[in-house]
Every structure is written in C-alpha cells, then in structure tokens.
N, C-alpha and C positions, 0 to 999 in steps of 0.2 A: 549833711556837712558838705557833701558835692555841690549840692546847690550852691550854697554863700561863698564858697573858694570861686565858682567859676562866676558868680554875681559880684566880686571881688574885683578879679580879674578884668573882666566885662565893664565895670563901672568907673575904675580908676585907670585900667590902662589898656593900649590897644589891644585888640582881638590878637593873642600869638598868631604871625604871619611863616614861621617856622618850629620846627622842633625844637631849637636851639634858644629862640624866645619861651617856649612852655618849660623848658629842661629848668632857664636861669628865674623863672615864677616858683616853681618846686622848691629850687635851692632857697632863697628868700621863706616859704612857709618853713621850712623845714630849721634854719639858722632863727627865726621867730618862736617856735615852737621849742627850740632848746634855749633859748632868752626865755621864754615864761615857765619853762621847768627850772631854772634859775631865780625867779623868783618867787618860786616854791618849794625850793631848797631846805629854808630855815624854817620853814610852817608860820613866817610872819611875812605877808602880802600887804609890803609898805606902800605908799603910795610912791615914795620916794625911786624905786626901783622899777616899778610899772611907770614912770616919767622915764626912767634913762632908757628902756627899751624902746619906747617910744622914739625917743630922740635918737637912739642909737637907729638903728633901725631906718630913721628916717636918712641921715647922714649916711651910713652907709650905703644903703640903694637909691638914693638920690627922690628921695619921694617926699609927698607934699604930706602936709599934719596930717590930710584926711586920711590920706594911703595909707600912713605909719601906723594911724587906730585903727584901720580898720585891719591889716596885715598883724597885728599886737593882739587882737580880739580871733582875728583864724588861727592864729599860734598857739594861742593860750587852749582855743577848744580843741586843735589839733593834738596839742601836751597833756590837756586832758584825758581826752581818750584813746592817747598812745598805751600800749604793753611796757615797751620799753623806748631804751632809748635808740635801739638800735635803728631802728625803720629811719630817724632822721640825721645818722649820723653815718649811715651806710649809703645816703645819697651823694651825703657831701665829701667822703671819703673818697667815691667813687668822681666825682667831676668837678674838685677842687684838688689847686698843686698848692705845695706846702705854705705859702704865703699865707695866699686864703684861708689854708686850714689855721692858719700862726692866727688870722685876722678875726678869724670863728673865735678862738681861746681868747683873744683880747676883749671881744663884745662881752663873752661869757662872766671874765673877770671884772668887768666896768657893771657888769650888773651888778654882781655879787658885793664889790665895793662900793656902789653907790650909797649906801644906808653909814659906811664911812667903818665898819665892821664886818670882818670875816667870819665866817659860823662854820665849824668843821663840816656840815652838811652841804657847803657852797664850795669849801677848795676839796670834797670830794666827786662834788659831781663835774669839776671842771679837770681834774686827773681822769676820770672815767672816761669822757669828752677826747681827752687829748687822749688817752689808749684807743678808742676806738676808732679817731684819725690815724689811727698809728704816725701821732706825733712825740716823739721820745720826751724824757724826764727833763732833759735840759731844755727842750724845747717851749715843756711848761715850766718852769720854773723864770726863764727867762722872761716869757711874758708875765708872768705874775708881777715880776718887779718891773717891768718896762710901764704897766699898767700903777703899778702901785707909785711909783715917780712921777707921773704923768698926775697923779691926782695929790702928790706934795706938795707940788709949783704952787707959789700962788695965783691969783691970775694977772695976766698979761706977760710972764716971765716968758 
C-alpha cells in the first residue's frame, strides 16, 4: 500500500520538496479515504456517489481527472483497511482549523447526498466525523442544511 501512495504521489505530483508539502498529501489521503467510508456508509456503492467524490475531491485540491481517480482508488483501499476512523480524522483534526474541518463535513455530506437520499447510516457517520473534529452539534447541523440548500437550487441560480 506504501508502494501505490508514494507511485501516487510520484506520478501525479511533484516529489514533496518539504514536510509541509508530504503533511498537505496525507491530509488529501486521509479526507479521500473518509469520502469512500462514506460511500460505504449505506452498504449501496452507487456509481452515482463514487462520481461526486471523484469531482469532489478533484475540485477541492485542485487536481486533474487523473489525480482525483487515482487519489478516490488510494482512499478507498486506505478505508478499507482502516480499523477505524480515528487514524484519518486524528490527522485532520490535528492540522486543519475549524473551516477546513466545516469544509471536511461539507464534502462528507455532498457524498452522502449525492444519490439525492440520506440513510441513517450516512448522517451517522458524518456526526461521528464532526465529533471527532471536535466540531460541535450546531456546527454539523449547519452544514447539513448549508449542503442540503446548495443541492435544492436549480442550476444556474
């Protein structure tokens, strides 16, 4: 799995030149890797939701189709053979401020909504998410509907 992360790394973007570039590579696995424990949530692996992580994902870190598959494919097998969730939410808890964490909850919930249904299994593990940010109640709740607004608009509004 060391292997493909750093043939990952290697192939789509420059060699970390600092720690502070490897730190924000981690962060990225690590916000992928709680995006496809997300869409494994409801025990139904739509296509439709492994598309938004993708996009999500790509949008967010500013990365190319290739990147965002290949970055969606290390997340998934990193969420795989996670224990829990703690190993990827203890990174981000630790070198992201409350925005970015607000930013993690919104990605989480644009998964979970993507299929256009919530499943108690997906607004559980995005409360979990936001506890172990130590981002409070109203914190997630407000992105829930900020997210959930956002995908009432029609488009172009």
């Amino acid at each position: 799995m060391i292997g493909s992360i750093r043939e990952f790394f290697d192939r789509f973007i420059q060699p970390a030149t600092s720690e502070t570039e490897s730190a924000a590579r981690r962060l990225q696995l690590a916000t992928a890797a709680l995006l496809m424990e997300m869409v494994r949530a409801d025990f139904e692996s739509g296509t439709d939701e492994q598309a938004a992580v993708e996009s999500l994902l790509r949008r967010h870190f500013d990365l190319t189709d290739a990147e965002a598959r290949e970055l969606r494919a290390l997340g998934d097998a990193e969420a795989h053979q996670a224990t829990s969730l703690y190993e990827f939410t203890r990174l981000l808890d630790e070198h992201l401020d409350v925005q970015e964490k607000e930013a993690v909850l919104e990605l989480l919930w644009k998964v979970a909504l993507a299929d256009r249904h919530l499943d108690k299994y997906e607004e559980y593990l995005v409360r979990k998410v936001a506890d172990l940010l130590h981002l409070s109640h109203s914190q997630f709740i407000r992105t829930k509907h900020r997210v959930a607004q956002t995908l009432a608009k029609p488009p172009g509004d």
